[in-house]
N, C-alpha and C positions, 0 to 999 in steps of 0.2 A: 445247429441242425446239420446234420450231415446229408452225403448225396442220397442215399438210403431212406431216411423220410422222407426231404424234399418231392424223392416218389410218389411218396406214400400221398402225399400233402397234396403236388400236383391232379393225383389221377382222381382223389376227390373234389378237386376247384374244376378239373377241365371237363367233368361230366357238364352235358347238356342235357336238360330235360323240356321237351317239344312242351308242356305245359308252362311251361315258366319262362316261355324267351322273353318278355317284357323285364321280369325279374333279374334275369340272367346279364341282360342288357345294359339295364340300370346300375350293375354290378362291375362293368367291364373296367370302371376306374378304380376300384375299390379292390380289385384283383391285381390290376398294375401296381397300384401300390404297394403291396403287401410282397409284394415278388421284388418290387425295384427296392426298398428295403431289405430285402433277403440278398440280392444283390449287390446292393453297396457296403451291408454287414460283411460279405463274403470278399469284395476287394479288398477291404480293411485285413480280414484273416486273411490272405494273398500275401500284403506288405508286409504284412509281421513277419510269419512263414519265410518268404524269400529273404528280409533282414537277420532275420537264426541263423537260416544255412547262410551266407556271406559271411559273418559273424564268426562261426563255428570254423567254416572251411579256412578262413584265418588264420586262426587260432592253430587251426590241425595243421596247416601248410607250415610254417614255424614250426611246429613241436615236430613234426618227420625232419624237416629241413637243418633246422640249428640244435635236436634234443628238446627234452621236457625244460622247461625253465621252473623256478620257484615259484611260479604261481601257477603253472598247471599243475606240478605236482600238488599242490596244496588243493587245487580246486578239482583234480580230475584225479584216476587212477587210469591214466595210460606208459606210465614210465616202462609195462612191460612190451606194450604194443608199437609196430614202425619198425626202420632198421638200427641197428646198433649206433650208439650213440659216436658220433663223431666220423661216422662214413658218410663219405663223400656220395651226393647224389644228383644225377641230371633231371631237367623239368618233366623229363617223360617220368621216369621211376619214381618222380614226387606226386606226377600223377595219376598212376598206376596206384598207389597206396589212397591218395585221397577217394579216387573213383572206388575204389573198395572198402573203403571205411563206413563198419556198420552204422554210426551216429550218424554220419553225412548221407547216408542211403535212407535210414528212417526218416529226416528231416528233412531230403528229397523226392520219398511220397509222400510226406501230408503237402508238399510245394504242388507235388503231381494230380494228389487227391482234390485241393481246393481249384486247381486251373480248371478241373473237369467239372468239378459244379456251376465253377463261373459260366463255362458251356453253356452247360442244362439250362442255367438260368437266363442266359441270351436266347435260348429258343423258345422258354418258357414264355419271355416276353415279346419275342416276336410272335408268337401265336397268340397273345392275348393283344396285339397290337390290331391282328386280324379276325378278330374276334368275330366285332360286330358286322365282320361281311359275310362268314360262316351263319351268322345266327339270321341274319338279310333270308340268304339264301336258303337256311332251313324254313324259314316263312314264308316268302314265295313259296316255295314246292309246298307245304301245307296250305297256303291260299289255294294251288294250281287242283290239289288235290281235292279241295272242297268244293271247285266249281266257280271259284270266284275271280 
C-alpha cells in the first residue's frame, strides 16, 4: 500500500459518526491493529529499501572509483557511464557522481517515500491512541446538548 491510499484508507477509518460512538469505540483496538500492522509491514519495506541503496551505492562507488569489473559489466550496462576508466579520483568527485547517479536517486526516493509513510502512520496511530478521549468528549457535548 502506498502513501496514496493509506489516505484514502485513513480518511475512511478516521470518520466519526455521532451515532455510532459506542460502535466506534468498541473499534478503537481493532483500528490500532490494522494500522500498527501497516506499520510494521512498512518498517520491514524501510530495511529492505535502505539495504538496496547501501548495497547498490557499493557497488556504484567501486565501479566510478576502480572502472567496471567483470561482473558489473556482465550484470549491469554502465561501462559507458562515470569517468574514464583509469583516472584518478578524489572522495569528493566520487561523490559528486554517486550523489547524481540516476539508480542511486531512484532507490533514494522509494528510501525517501517509505520514511514518509512511516510518518503518516506515527500519527495515524497517535490519533487513534487518542481516540477514545475525542470520542469521551464528542459524548459529553451530545449529553450537554440534550439536557443531561
Amino acid at each position: 500500500m502506498d502513501i496514496n491510499e493509506l489516505h484514502v484508507v485513513w480518511g475512511v477509518d478516521r470518520t466519526v459518526y455521532i451515532t455510532q460512538l459506542q460502535t466506534q469505540t468498541a473499534n478503537i483496538a481493532t483500528l490500532q491493529h490494522k494500522y500498527y500492522k501497516i506499520f510494521l509491514d512498512t518498517k520491514k519495506e524501510l530495511r529492505k529499501a535502505e539495504t538496496e541503496y547501501a548495497k547498490l551505492k557499493v557497488i556504484k562507488y567501486t565501479h566510478y572509483d576502480q572502472g567496471p569489473s567483470k561482473e558489473t559489466k556482465k550484470q549491469y550496462d554502465w561501462a559507458k557511464k562515470g569517468p574514464a576508466k583509469g583516472a584518478a579520483m578524489t572522495k569528493k568527485e566520487l561523490d559528486i557522481y554517486l550523489d547524481a547517479d540516476d539508480e542511486l536517486l531512484a532507490l533514494k526516493e522509494i528510501v525517501d517515500e517509505v520514511k514518509d509513510k512511516l510518518e503518516f502512520l506515527e500519527e495515524i496511530l497517535a490519533m487513534i491512541k487518542n481516540r477514545s478521549f475525542h470520542l469521551k468528549l464528542i459524548f459529553d457535548v451530545e449529553k450537554f446538548k440534550n439536557g443531561e
